[in-house]
C-alpha positions in Angstrom: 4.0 4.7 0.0 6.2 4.0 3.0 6.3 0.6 5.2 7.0 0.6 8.8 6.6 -2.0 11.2 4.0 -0.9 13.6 4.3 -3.5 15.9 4.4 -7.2 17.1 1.1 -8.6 18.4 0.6 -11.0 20.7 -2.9 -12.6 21.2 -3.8 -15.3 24.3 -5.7 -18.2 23.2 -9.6 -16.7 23.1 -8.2 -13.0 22.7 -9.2 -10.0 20.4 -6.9 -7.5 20.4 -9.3 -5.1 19.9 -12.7 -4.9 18.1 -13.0 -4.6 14.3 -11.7 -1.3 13.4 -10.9 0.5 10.1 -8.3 3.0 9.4 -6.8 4.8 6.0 -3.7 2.7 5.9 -3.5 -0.5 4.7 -1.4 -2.9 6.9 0.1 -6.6 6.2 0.4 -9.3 9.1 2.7 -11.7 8.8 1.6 -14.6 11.0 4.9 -16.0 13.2 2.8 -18.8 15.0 -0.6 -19.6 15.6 -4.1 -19.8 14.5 -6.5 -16.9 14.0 -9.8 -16.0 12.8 -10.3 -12.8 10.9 -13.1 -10.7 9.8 -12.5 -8.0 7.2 -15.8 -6.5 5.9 -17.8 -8.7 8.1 -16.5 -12.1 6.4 -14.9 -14.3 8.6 -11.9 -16.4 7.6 -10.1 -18.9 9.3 -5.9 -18.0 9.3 -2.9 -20.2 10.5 0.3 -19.5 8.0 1.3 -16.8 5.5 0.5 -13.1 5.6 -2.4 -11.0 4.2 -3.1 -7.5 3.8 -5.9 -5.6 4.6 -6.4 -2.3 2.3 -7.6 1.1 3.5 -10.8 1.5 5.1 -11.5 -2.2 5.3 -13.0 -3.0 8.5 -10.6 -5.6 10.2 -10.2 -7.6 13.4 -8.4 -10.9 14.5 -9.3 -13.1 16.9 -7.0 -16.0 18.5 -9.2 -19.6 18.3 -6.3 -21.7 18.8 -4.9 -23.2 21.8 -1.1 -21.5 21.7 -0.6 -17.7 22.3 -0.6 -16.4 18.7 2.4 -14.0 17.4 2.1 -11.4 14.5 3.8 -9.1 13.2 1.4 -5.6 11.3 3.0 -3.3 8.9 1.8 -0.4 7.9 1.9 1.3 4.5 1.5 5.0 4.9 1.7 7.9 2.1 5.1 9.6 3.0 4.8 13.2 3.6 
C-alpha cells in the first residue's frame, strides 16, 4: 500500500463536504482544528481531536457542527501499481 495526501479540507460551520460516499481506498483524517460529526456505516459520532481512518468500502461523510471553520487533512492508502 501507498499513502498520499489527497488533500486539505476545509468545512464552514454547518457544511458537508459532500454526501456520505464510499470508495475502495481507505483514507485517514487527521483533524487540524475543529469539531465534526461523522457517519461511517450509518453510525454517527461526534469528532474534535485526533485522526481516524475509514477502511475500504465504508460508507463515510463529515459534517462541520461547530462554530469555527473546521480544517482536515485525508490521506489516502492506495495499492501501488
Amino acid at each position: 500500500m501507498a499513502n498520499r495526501l489527497k488533500r486539505m479540507r476545509h468545512a464552514a460551520p454547518g457544511a458537508m463536504p459532500h454526501p456520505p460516499h464510499r470508495h475502495v481506498h481507505s483514507e485517514m483524517f487527521l483533524l487540524r482544528e475543529g469539531t465534526l460529526e461523522l457517519t461511517v456505516n450509518g453510525k454517527t459520532y461526534r469528532w474534535d481531536r485526533d485522526r481516524l481512518v475509514c477502511a475500504s468500502n465504508e460508507e463515510h461523510g463529515v459534517k462541520n457542527v461547530g462554530e469555527r471553520p473546521a480544517n482536515l487533512f485525508v490521506v489516502e492508502w492506495v495499492r501501488a501499481s
